[in-house]
GULUM-125643 format. One record per residue (C-alpha): residue number from 1; residue in three letters; x negated, y negated, z negated. Coordinates in steps of 0.25 Angstrom, whole numbers, plus 2048, in hexadecimal, padded with zeros to 3 digits. Each point is the difference from the previous one (the first is absolute). Layout:
<sites>
[site NUM, ALA, [X, Y, Z]]
...
</sites>
This chain:
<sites>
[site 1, UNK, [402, C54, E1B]]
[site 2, UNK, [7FA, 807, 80D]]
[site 3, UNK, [80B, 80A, 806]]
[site 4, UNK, [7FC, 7FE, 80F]]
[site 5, UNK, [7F7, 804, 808]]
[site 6, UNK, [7FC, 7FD, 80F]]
[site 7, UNK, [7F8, 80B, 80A]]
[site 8, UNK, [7FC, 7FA, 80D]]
[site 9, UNK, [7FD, 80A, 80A]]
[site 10, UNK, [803, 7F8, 80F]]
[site 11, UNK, [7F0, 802, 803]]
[site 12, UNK, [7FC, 808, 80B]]
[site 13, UNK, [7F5, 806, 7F9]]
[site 14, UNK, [7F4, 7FE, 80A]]
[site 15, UNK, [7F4, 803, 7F7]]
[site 16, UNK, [805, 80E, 803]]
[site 17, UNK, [805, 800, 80C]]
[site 18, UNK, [802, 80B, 808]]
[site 19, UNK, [805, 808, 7F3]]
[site 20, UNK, [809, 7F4, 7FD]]
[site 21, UNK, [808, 801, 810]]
[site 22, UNK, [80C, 807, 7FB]]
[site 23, UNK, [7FD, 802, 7F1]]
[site 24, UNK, [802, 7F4, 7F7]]
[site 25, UNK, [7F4, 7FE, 7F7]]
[site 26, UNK, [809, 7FF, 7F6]]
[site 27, UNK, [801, 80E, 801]]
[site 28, UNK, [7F5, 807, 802]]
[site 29, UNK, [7FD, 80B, 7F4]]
[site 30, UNK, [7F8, 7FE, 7F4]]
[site 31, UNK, [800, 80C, 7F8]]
[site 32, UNK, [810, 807, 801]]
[site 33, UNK, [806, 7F3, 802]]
[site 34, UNK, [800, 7F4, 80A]]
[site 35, UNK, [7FA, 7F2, 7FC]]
[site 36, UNK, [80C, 7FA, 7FF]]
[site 37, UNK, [805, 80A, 7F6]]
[site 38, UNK, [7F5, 7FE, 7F8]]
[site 39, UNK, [804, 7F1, 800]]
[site 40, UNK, [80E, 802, 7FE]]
[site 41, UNK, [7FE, 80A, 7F4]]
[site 42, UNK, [7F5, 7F5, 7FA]]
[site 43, UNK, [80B, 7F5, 801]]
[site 44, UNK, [80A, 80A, 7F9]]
[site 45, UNK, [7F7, 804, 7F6]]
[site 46, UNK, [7FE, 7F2, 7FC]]
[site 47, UNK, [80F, 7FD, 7FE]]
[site 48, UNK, [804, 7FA, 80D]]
[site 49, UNK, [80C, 807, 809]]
[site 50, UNK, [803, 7F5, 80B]]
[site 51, UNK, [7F7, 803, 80B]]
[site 52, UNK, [803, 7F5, 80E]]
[site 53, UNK, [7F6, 808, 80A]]
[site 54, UNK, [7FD, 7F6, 80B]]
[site 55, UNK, [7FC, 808, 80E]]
[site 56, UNK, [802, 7FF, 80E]]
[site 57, UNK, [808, 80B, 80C]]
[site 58, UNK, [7F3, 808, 800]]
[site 59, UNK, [801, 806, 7F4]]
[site 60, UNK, [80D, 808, 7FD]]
[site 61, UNK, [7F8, 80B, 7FA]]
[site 62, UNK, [7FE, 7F8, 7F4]]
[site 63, UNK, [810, 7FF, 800]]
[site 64, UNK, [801, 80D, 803]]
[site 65, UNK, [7F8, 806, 7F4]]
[site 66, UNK, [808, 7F9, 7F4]]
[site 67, UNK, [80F, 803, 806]]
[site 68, UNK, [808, 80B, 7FB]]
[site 69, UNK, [800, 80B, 807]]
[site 70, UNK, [80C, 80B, 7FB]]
[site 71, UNK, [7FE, 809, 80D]]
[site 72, UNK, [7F0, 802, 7FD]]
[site 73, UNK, [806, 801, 7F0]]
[site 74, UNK, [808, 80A, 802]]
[site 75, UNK, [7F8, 808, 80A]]
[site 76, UNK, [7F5, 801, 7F4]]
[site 77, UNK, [80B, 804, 7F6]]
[site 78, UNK, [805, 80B, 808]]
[site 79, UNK, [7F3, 806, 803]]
[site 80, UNK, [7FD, 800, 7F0]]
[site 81, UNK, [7F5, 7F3, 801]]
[site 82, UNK, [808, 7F7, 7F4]]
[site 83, UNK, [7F3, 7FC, 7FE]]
[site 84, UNK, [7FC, 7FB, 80D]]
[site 85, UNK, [810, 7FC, 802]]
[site 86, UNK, [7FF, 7F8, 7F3]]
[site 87, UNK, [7F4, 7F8, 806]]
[site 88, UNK, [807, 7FC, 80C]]
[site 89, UNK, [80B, 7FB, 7F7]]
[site 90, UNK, [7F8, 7F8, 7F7]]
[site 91, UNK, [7FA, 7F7, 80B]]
[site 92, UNK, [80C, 7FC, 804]]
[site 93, UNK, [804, 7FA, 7F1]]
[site 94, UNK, [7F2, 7FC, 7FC]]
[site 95, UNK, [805, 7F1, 802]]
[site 96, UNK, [80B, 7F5, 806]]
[site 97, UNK, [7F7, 7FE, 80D]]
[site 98, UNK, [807, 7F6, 80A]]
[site 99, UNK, [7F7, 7FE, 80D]]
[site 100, UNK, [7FF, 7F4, 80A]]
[site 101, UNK, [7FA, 7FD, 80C]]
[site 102, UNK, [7F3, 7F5, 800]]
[site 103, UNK, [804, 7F4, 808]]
[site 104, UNK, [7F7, 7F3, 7FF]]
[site 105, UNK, [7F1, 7FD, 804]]
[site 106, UNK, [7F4, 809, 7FE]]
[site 107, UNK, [7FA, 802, 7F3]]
[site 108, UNK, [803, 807, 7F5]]
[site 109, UNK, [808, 7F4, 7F6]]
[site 110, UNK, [80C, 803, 80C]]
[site 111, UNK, [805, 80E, 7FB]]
[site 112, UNK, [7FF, 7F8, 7F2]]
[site 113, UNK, [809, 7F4, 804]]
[site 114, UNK, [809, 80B, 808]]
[site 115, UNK, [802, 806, 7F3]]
[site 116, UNK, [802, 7F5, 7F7]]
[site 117, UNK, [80C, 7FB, 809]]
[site 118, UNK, [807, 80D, 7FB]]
[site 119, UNK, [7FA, 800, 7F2]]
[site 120, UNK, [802, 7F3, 7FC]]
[site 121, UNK, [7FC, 7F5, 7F4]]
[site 122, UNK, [7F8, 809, 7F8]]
[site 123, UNK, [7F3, 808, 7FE]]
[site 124, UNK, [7FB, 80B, 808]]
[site 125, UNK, [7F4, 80A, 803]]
[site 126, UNK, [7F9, 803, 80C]]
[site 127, UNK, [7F8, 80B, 803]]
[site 128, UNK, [7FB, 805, 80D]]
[site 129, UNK, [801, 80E, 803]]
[site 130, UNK, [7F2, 804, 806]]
[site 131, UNK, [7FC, 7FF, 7F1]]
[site 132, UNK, [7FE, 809, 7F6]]
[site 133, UNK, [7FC, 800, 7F2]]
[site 134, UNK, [7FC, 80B, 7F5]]
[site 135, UNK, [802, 7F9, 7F4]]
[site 136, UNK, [806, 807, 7F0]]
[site 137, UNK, [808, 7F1, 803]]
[site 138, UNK, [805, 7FF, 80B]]
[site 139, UNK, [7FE, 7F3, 807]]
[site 140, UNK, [80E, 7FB, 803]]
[site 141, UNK, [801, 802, 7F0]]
[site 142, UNK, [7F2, 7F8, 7FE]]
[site 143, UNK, [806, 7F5, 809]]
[site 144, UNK, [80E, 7FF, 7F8]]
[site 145, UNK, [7F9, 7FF, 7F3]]
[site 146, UNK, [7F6, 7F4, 805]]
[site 147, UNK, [80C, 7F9, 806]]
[site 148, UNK, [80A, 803, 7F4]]
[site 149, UNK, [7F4, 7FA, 7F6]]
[site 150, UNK, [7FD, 7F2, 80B]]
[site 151, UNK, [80F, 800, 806]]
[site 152, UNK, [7F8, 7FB, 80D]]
[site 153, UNK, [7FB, 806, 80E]]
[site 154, UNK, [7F5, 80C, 7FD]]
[site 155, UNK, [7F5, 806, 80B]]
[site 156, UNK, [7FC, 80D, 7FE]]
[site 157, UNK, [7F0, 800, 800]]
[site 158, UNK, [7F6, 80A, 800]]
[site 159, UNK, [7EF, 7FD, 7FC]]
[site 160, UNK, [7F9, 801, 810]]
[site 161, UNK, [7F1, 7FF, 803]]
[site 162, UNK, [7FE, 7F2, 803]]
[site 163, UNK, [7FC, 805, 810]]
[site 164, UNK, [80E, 806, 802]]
[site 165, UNK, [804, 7F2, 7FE]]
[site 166, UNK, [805, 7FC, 80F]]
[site 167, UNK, [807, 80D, 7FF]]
[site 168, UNK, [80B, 7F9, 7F7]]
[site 169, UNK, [806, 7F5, 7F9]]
[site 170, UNK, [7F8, 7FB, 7F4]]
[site 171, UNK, [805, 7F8, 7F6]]
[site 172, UNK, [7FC, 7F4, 7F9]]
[site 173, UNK, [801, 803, 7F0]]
[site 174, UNK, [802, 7F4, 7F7]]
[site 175, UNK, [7FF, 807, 7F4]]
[site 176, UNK, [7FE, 80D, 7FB]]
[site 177, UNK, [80D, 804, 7F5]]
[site 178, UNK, [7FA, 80E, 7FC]]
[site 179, UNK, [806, 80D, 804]]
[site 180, UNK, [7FC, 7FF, 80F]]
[site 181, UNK, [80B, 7F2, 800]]
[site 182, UNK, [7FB, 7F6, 808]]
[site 183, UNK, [806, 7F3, 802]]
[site 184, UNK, [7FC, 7FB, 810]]
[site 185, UNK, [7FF, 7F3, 806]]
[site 186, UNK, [803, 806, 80F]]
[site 187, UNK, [7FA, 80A, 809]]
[site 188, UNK, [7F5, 802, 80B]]
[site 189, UNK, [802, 808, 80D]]
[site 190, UNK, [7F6, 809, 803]]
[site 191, UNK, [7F4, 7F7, 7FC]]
[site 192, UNK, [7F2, 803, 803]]
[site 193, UNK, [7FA, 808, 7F3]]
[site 194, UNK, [7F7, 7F3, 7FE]]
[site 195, UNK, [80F, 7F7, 7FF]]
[site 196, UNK, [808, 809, 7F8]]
[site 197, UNK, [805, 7FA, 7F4]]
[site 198, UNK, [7FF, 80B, 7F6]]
[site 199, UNK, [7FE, 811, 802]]
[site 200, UNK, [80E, 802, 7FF]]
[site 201, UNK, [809, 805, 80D]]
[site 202, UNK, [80F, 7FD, 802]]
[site 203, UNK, [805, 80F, 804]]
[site 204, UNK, [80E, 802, 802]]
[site 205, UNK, [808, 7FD, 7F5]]
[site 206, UNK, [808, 7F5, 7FC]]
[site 207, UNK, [80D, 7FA, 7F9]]
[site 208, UNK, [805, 7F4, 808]]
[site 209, UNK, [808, 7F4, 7FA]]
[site 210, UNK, [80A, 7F7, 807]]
[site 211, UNK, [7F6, 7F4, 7FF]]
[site 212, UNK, [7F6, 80A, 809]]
[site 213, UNK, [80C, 803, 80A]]
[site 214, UNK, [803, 7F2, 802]]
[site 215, UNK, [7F1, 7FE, 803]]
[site 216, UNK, [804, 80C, 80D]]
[site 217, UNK, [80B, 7F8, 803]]
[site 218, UNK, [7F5, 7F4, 801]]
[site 219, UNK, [7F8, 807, 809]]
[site 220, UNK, [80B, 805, 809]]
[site 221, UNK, [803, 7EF, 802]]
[site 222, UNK, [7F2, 7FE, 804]]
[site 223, UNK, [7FD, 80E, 806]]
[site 224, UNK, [7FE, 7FB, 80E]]
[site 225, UNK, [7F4, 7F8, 7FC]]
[site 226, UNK, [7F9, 80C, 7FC]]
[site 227, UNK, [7F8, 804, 80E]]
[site 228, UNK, [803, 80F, 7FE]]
[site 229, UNK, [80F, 7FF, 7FA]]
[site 230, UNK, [7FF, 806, 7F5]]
[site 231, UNK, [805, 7FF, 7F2]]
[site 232, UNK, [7F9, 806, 7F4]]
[site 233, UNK, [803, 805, 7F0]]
[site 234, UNK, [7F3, 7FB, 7FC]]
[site 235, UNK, [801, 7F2, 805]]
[site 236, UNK, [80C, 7FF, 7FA]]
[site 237, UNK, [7FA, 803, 7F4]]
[site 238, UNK, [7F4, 7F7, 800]]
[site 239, UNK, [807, 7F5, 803]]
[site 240, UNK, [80C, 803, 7F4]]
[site 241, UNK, [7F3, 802, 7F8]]
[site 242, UNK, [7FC, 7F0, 802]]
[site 243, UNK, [80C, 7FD, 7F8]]
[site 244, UNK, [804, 80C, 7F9]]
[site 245, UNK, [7FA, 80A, 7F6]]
[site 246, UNK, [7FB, 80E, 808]]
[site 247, UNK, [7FB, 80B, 7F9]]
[site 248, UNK, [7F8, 80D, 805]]
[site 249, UNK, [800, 80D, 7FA]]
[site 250, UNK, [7F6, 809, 800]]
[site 251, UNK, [806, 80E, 802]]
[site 252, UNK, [7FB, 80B, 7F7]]
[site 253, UNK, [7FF, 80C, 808]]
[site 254, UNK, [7FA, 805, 80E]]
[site 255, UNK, [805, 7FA, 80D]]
[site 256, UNK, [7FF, 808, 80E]]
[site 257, UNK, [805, 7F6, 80C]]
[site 258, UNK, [803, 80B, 80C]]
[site 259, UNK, [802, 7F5, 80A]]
[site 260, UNK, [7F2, 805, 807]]
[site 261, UNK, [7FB, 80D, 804]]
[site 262, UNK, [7F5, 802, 7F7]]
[site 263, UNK, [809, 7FA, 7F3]]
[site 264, UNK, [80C, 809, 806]]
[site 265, UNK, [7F7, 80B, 7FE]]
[site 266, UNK, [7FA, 7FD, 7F2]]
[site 267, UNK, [80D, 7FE, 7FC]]
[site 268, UNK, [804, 80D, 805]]
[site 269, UNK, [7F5, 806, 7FA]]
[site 270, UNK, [800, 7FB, 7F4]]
[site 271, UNK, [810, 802, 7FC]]
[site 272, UNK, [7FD, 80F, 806]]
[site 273, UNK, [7F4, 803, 7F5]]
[site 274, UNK, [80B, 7F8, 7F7]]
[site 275, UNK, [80C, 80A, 802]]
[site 276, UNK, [805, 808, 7F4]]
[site 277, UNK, [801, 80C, 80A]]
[site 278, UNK, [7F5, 7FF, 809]]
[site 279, UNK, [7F7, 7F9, 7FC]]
[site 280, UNK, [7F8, 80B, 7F7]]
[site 281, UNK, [7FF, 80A, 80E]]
[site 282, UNK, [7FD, 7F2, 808]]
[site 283, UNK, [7F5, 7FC, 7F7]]
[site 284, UNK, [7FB, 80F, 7FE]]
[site 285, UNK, [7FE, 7FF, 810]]
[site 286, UNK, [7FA, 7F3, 7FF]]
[site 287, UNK, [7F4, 806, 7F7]]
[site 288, UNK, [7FF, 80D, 809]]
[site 289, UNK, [800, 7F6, 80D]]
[site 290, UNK, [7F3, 7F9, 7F9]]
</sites>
């Protein structure tokens, strides 16, 4: 079973800088709520509780936003907001969230070896938190279930137009196993659209195994012949896909990525609309705006 969950978060967020100078992507608002709230309540939804949230000095905020906070509690209490006073107390219990530092080479498979370190000989799920899905199932779960039923890594994928291909990591299906299961025989970097291996994109989900980790590990002995220094998840799991059995998911449900200003703001717009509360008034503006 699937009972952990890694967030990296040590990225500096440039697609949108200069909002992202003292404000960690990871917590800019979608809707009422940060985005990493909205990643950590998807894990939570889907039965996982033991969060390792990888980050760097420059975002404390992130910290800052989960800790317990009995002063600003009791503050609400006394001024008759138990609601609000509630709210603040659940954040802090939502989960078992440890944090570390990122140390290692560029790219984003070191915050996923950092991790692993701590986690140990097991299974895990990585998500990254400028992601955000809308689903009835929330993808976490979807990714559970596809690893509980093959018991080896999973990719979470999504259908692309075949000219956003350079945009992501495509995947290589071997065979098709019905329910938006793919078994994969590796993945392709940002290919051109006329190289991409199939219509599917790899976007930010995925249950790692220890075989995939010991690929990192690989990585890390022979990073420095890599001219830029970097070591990455998705070559780790092409090259474990050589020798392995991969499989991709396709997620059932509607995917925002905020990591660039206009995504940030459809994201935004969309979970506004979305809102139990505002979204009748906001959509009623909408119509009258034309």
């Amino acid at each position: 079973m699937v009972h952990k969950a890694v967030i990296p978060v040590a990225g500096l967020g440039s697609r949108l800088l200069p909002l992202t100078r003292a404000l960690p992507k990871e917590m800019l608002p979608i809707g009422d709520k940060p985005v990493i709230e909205h990643t950590i309540r998807e894990l939570v939804d889907s039965g996982i509780d033991e969060i390792t949230i990888v980050t760097s000095s420059r975002k404390d905020l992130i910290q800052r936003h989960f800790a317990p906070d009995a002063d600003l509690e009791l503050q609400l209490r006394a001024a008759g907001k138990d609601e609000l006073a509630d709210a603040v107390a659940e954040l802090s219990s939502l989960a078992h969230i440890t944090y570390l530092y990122q140390n290692g080479p560029y790219g984003n498979g070191t915050p996923v070896l950092n991790a692993a370190r701590v986690i140990g000989d097991e299974p895990f799920m990585v998500l990254w938190a400028d992601d955000v899905f809308v689903a009835e199932v929330p993808r976490a779960k979807q990714l559970k279930a596809a690893y509980d039923a093959t018991q080896a890594p999973v990719l979470a994928l999504m259908p692309m137009a075949v000219e956003d291909a350079s945009r992501y990591g495509v995947p290589i299906v071997k065979e098709d196993l019905g329910g938006g299961r793919l078994l994969i025989s590796g993945l392709v970097e940002k290919p051109s659209p006329e190289q991409a291996p199939s219509r599917y994109a790899a976007i930010g989900g995925y249950v790692v195994t220890p075989g995939v980790i010991e690929e990192l590990h690989e990585q890390t002995r022979r990073w420095h012949e890599n001219p830029q220094g970097e070591i990455y998840l998705t070559d780790a799991l092409h090259r474990h896909a050589a020798d392995h059995p991969v499989y991709g998911q396709v997620i059932d449900g509607t995917w925002w990525d905020t990591g660039s200003p206009l995504n940030y703001l459809k994201a935004q717009f969309a979970a506004a609309l979305a809102h139990p509360r505002f979204g009748p008034e906001l959509r009623k503006l909408a119509q009258e705006s034309g």
